[in-house]
Biopython code that builds the backbone (N, CA, C, O; Angstrom):
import numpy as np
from Bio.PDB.StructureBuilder import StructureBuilder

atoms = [
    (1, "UNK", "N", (86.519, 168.177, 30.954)),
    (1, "UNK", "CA", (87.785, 168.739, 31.392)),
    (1, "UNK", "C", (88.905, 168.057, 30.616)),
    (1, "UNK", "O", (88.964, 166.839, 30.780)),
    (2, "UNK", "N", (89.855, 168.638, 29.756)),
    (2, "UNK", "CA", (91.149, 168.269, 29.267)),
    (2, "UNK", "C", (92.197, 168.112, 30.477)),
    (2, "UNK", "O", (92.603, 168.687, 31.487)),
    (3, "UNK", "N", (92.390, 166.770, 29.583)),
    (3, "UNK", "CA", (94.287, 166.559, 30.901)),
    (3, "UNK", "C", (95.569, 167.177, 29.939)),
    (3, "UNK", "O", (95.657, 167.703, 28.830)),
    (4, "UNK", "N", (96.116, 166.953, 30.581)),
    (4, "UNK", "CA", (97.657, 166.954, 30.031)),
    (4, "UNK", "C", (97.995, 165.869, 29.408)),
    (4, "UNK", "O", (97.559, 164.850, 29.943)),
    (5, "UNK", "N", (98.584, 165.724, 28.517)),
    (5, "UNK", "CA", (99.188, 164.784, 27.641)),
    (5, "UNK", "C", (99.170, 163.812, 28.722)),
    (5, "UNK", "O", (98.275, 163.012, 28.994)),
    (6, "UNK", "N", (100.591, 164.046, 29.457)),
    (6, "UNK", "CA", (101.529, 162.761, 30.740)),
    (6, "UNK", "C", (100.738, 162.745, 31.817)),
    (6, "UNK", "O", (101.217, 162.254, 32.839)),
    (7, "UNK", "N", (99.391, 163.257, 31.851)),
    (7, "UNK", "CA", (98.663, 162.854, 33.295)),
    (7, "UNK", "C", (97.746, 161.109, 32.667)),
    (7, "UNK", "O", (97.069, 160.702, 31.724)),
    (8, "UNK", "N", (98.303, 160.654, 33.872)),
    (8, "UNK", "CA", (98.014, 159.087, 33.601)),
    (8, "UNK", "C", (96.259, 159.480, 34.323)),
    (8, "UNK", "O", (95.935, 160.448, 35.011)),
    (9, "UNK", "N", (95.220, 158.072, 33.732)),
    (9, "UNK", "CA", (93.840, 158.157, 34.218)),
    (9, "UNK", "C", (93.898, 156.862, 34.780)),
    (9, "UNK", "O", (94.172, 155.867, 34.108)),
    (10, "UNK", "N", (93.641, 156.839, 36.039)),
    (10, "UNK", "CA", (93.754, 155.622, 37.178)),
    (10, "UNK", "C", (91.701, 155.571, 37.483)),
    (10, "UNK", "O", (90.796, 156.400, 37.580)),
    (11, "UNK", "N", (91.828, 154.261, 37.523)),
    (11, "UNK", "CA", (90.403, 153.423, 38.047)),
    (11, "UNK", "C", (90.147, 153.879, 39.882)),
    (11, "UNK", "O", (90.783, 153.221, 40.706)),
    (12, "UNK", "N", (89.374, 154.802, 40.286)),
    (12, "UNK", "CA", (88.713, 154.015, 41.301)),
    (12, "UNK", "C", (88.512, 152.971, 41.889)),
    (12, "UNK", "O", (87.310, 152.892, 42.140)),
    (13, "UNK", "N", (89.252, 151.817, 42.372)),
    (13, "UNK", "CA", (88.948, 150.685, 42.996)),
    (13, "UNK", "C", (87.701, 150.583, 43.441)),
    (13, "UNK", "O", (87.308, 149.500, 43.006)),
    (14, "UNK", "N", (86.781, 151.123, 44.106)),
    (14, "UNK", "CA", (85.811, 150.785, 44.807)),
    (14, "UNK", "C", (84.252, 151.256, 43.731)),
    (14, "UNK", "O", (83.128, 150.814, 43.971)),
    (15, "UNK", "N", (84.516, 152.031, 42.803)),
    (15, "UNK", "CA", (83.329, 152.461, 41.986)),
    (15, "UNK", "C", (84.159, 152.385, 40.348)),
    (15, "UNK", "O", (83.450, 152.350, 39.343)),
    (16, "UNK", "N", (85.125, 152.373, 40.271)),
    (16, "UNK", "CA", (85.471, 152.166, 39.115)),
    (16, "UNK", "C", (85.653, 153.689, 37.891)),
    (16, "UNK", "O", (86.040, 153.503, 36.737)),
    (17, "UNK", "N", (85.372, 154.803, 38.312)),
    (17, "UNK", "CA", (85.018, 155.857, 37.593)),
    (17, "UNK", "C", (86.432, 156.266, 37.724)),
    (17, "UNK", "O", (87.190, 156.142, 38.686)),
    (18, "UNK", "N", (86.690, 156.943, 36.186)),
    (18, "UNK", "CA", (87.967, 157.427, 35.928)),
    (18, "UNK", "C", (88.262, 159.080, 36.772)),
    (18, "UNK", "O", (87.509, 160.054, 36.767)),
    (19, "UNK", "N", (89.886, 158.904, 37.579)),
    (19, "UNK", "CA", (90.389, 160.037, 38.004)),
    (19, "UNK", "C", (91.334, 160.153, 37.674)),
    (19, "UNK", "O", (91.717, 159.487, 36.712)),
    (20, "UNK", "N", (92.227, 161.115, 38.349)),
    (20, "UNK", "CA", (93.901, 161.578, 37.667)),
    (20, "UNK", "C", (94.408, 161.541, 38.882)),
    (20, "UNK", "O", (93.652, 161.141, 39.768)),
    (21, "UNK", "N", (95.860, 161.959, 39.268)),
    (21, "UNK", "CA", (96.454, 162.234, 40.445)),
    (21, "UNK", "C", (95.807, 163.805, 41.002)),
    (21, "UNK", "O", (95.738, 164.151, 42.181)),
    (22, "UNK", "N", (95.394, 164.572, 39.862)),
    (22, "UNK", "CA", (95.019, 166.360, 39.939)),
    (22, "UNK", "C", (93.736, 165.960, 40.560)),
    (22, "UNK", "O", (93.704, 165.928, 41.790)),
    (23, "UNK", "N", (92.408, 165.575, 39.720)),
    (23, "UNK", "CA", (90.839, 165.358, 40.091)),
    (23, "UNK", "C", (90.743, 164.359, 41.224)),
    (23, "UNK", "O", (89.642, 164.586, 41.726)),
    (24, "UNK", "N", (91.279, 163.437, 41.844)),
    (24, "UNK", "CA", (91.154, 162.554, 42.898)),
    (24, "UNK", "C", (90.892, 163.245, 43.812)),
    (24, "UNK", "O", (91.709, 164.135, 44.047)),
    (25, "UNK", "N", (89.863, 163.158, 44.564)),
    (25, "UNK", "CA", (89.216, 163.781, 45.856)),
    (25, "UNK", "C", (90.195, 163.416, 46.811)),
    (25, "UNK", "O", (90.893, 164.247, 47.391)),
    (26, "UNK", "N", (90.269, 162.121, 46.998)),
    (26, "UNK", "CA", (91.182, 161.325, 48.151)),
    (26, "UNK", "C", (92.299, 160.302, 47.597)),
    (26, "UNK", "O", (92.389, 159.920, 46.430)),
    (27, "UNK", "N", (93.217, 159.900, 48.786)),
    (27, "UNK", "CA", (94.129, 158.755, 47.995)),
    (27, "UNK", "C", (94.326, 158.120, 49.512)),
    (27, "UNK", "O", (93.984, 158.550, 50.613)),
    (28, "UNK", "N", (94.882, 157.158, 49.189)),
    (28, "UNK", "CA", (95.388, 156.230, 50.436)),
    (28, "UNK", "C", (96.549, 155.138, 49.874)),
    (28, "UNK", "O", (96.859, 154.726, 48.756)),
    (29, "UNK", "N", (96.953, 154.930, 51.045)),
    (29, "UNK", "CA", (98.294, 154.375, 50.838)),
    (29, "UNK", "C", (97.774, 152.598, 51.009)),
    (29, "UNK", "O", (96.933, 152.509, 51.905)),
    (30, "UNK", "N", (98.029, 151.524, 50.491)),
    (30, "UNK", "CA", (97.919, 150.455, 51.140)),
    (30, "UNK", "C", (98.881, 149.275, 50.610)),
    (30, "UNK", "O", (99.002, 149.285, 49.385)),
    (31, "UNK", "N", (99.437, 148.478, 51.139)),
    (31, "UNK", "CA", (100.810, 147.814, 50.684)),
    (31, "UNK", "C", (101.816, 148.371, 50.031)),
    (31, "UNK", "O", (102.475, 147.653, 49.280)),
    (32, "UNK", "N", (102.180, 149.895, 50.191)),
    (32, "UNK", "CA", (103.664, 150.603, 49.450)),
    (32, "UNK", "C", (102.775, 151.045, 48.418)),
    (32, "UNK", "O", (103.293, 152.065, 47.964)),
    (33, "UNK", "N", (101.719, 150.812, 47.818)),
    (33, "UNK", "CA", (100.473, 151.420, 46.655)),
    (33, "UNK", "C", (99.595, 152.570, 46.941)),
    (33, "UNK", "O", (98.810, 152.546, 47.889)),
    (34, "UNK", "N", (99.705, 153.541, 46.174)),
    (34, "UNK", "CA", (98.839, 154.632, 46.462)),
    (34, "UNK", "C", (97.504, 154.838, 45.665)),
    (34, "UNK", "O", (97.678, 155.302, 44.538)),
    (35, "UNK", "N", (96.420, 154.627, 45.967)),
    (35, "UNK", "CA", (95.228, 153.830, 45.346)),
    (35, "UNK", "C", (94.288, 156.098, 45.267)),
    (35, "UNK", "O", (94.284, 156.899, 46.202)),
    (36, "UNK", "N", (93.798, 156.284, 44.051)),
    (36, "UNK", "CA", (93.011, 157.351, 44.147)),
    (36, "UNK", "C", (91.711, 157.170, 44.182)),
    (36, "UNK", "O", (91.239, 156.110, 43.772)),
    (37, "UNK", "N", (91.017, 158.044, 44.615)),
    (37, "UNK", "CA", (89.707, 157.522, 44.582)),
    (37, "UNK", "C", (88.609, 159.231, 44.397)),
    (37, "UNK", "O", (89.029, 160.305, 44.829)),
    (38, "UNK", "N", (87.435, 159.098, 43.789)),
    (38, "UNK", "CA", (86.448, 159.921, 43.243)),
    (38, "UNK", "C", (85.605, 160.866, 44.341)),
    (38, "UNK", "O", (84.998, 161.886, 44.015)),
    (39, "UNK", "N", (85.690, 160.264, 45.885)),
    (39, "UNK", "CA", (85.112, 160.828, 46.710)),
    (39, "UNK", "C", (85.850, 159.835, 48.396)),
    (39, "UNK", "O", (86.399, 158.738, 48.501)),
    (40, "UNK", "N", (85.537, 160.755, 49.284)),
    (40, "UNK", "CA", (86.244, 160.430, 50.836)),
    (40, "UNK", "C", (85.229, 159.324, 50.623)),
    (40, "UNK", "O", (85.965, 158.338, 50.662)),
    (41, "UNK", "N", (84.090, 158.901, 50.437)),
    (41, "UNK", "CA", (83.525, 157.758, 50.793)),
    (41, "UNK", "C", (83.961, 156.230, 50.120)),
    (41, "UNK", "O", (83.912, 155.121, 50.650)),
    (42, "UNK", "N", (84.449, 156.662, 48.607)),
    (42, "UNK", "CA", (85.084, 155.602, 48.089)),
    (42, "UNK", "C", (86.067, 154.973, 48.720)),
    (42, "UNK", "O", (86.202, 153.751, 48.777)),
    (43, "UNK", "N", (86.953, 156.001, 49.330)),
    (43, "UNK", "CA", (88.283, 155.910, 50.474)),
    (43, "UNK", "C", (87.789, 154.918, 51.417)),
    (43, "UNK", "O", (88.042, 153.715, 51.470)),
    (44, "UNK", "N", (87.216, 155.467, 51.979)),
    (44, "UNK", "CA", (86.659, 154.664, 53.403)),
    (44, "UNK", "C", (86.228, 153.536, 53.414)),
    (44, "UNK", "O", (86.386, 152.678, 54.283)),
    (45, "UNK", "N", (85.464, 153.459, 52.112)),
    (45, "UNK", "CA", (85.179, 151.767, 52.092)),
    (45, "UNK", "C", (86.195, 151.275, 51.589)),
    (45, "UNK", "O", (86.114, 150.152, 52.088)),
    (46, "UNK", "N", (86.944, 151.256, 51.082)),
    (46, "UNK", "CA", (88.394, 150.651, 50.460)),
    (46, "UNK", "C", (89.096, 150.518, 51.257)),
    (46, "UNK", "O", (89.802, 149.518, 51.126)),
    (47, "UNK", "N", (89.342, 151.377, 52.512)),
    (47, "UNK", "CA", (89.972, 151.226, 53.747)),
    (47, "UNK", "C", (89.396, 150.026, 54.925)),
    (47, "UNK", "O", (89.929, 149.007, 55.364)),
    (48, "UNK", "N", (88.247, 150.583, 55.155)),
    (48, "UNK", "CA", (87.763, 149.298, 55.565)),
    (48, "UNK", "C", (87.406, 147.589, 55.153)),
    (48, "UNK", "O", (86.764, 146.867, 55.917)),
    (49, "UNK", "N", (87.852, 147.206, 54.059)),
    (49, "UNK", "CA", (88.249, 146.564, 53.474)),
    (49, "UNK", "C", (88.454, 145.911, 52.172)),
    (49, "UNK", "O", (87.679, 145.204, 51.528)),
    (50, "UNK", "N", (90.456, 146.542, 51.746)),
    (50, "UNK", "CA", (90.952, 146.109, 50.600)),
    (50, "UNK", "C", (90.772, 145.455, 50.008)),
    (50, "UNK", "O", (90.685, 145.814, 48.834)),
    (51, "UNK", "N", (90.590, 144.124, 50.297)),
    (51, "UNK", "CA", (90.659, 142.849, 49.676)),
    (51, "UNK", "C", (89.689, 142.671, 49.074)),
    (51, "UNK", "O", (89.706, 141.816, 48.188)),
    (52, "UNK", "N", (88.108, 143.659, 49.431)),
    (52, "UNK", "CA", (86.914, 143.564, 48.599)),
    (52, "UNK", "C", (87.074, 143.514, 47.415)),
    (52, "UNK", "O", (86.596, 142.812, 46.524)),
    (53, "UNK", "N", (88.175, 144.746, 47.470)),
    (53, "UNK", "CA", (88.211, 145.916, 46.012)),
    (53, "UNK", "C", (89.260, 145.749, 45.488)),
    (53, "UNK", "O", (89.497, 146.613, 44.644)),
    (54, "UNK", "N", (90.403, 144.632, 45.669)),
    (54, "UNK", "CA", (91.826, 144.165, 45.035)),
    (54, "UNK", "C", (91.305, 143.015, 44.447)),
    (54, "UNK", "O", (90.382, 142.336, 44.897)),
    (55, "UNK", "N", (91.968, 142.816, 43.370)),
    (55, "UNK", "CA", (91.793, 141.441, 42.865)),
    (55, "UNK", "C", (93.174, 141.218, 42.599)),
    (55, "UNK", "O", (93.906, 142.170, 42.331)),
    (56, "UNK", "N", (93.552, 140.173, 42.643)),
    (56, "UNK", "CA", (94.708, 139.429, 42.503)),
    (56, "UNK", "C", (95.249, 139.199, 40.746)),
    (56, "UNK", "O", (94.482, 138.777, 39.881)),
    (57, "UNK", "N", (96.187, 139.443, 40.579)),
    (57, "UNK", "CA", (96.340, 139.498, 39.094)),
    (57, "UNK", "C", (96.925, 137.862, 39.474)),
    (57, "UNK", "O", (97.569, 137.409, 40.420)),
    (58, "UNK", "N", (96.226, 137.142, 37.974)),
    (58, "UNK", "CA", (96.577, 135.822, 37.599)),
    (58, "UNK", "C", (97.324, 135.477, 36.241)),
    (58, "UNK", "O", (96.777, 135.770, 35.178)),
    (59, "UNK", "N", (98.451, 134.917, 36.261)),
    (59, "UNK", "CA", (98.935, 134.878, 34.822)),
    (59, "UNK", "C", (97.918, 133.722, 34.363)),
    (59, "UNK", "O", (97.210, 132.960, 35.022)),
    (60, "UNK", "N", (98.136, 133.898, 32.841)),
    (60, "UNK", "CA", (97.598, 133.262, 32.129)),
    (60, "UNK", "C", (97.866, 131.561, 31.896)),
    (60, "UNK", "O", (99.002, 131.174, 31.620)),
    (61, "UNK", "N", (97.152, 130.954, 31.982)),
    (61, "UNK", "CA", (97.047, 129.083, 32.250)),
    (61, "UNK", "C", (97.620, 128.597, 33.822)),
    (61, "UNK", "O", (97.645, 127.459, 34.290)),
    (62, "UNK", "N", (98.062, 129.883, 34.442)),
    (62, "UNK", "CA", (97.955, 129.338, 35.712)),
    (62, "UNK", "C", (96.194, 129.383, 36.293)),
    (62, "UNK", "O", (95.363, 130.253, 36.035)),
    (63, "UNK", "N", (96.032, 128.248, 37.059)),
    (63, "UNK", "CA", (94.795, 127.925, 37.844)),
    (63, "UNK", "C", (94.884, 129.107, 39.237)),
    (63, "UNK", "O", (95.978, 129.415, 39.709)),
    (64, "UNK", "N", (93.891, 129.541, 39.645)),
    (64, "UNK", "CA", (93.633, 129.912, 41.180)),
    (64, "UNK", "C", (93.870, 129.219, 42.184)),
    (64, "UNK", "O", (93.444, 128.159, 41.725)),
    (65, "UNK", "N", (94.278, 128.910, 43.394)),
    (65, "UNK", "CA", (94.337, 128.070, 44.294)),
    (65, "UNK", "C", (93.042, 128.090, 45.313)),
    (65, "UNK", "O", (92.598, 128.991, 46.025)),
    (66, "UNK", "N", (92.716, 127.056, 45.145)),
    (66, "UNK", "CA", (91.299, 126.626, 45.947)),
    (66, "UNK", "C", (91.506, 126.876, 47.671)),
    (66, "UNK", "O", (92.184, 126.301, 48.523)),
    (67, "UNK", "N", (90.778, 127.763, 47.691)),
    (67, "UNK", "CA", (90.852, 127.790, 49.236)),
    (67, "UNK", "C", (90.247, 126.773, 50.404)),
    (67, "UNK", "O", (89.413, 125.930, 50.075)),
    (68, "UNK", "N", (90.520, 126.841, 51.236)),
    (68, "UNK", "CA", (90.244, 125.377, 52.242)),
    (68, "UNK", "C", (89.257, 125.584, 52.799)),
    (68, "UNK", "O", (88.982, 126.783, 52.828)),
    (69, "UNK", "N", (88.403, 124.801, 53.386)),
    (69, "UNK", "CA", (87.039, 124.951, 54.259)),
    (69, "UNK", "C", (87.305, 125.325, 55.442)),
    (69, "UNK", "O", (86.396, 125.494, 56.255)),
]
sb = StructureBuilder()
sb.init_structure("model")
sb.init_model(0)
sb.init_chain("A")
sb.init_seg("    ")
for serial, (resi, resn, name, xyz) in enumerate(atoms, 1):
    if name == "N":
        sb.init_residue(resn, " ", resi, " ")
    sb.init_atom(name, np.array(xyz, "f"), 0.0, 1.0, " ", f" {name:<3s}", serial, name[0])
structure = sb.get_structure()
């Protein structure tokens, strides 16, 4: 299938397979972010929990912060 020039191709969070705003089965909203996704099931697990499927962007030579026991 051809896109349009200005249709941007966004990642799946939860499977990773390329969609558009047009081909996205589902979308969901989470922190002011509207996340697309390839099928209602990708949704659902992403809904049930984000943080699986977010990774935290790190600048570069900054360290991670060690989490506590």
């Amino acid at each position: 299938m051809k896109h349009q020039p200005d249709e941007r191709t966004l990642k799946d969070p939860v499977c990773g397979m390329l969609v558009s705003r047009l081909t996205a089965v589902a979308d969901a909203q989470f922190e002011r972010k509207t996340y697309y996704f390839c099928a209602r099931e990708c949704r659902d697990a992403f809904m049930a929990d984000p943080g699986k499927y977010l990774h935290p962007h790190r600048q570069h030579g900054v360290r991670p912060k060690k989490e506590m026991p």
